[in-house]
C-alpha positions in Angstrom: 178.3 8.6 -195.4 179.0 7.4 -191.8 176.5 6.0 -189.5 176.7 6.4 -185.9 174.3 5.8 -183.0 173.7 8.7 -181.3 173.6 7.3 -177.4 176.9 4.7 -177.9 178.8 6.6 -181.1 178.4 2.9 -182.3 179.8 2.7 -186.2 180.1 -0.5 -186.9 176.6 -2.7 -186.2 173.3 -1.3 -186.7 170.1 -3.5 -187.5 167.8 -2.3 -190.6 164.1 -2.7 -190.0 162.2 -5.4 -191.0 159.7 -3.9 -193.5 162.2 -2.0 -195.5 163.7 -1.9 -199.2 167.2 -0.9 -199.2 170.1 -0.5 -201.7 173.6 -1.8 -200.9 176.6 -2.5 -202.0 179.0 -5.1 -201.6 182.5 -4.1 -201.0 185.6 -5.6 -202.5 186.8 -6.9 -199.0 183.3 -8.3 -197.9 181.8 -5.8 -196.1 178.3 -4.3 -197.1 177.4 -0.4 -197.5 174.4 0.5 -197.4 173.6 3.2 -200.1 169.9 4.1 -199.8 166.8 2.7 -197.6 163.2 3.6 -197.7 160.5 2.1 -195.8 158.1 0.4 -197.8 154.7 2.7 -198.2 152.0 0.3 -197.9 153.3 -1.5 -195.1 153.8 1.7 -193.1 150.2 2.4 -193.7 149.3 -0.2 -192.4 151.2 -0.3 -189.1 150.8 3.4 -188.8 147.5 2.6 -188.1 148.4 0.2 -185.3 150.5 2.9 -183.9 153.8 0.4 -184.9 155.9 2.5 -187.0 159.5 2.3 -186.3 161.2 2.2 -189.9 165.0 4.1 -188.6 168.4 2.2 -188.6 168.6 1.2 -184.8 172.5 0.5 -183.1 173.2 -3.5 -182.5 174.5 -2.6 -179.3 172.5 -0.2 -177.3 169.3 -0.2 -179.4 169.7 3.6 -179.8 168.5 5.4 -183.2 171.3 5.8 -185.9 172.1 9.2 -187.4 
């Protein structure tokens, strides 16, 4: 799976929100992979009802959404 922001074609720094559970996996050479995320239901209630929701992988560099 490859990652990219779609405004920079960033694919190398992204930041993963806050409120999130996610399921990685740490490479023989250091790096990290990221396998699986999913928001964490109750907490998105909750915000959704603040009108805060934002639960995507955003780009380091440029803020842009990740695809």
């Amino acid at each position: 799976m490859q990652i990219r922001c779609q405004n920079c074609a960033n694919t190398q720094n992204f930041v993963l929100p806050l409120w999130a559970r996610a399921t990685f996996k740490i490479e023989e050479d250091g790096t990290i992979s990221i396998l699986h995320v999913r928001q964490l239901e109750s907490l998105e209630e909750k915000l959704a009802d603040q009108g805060k929701t934002s639960f995507s992988l955003t780009c380091s560099e440029c803020g842009g959404d990740a695809e």
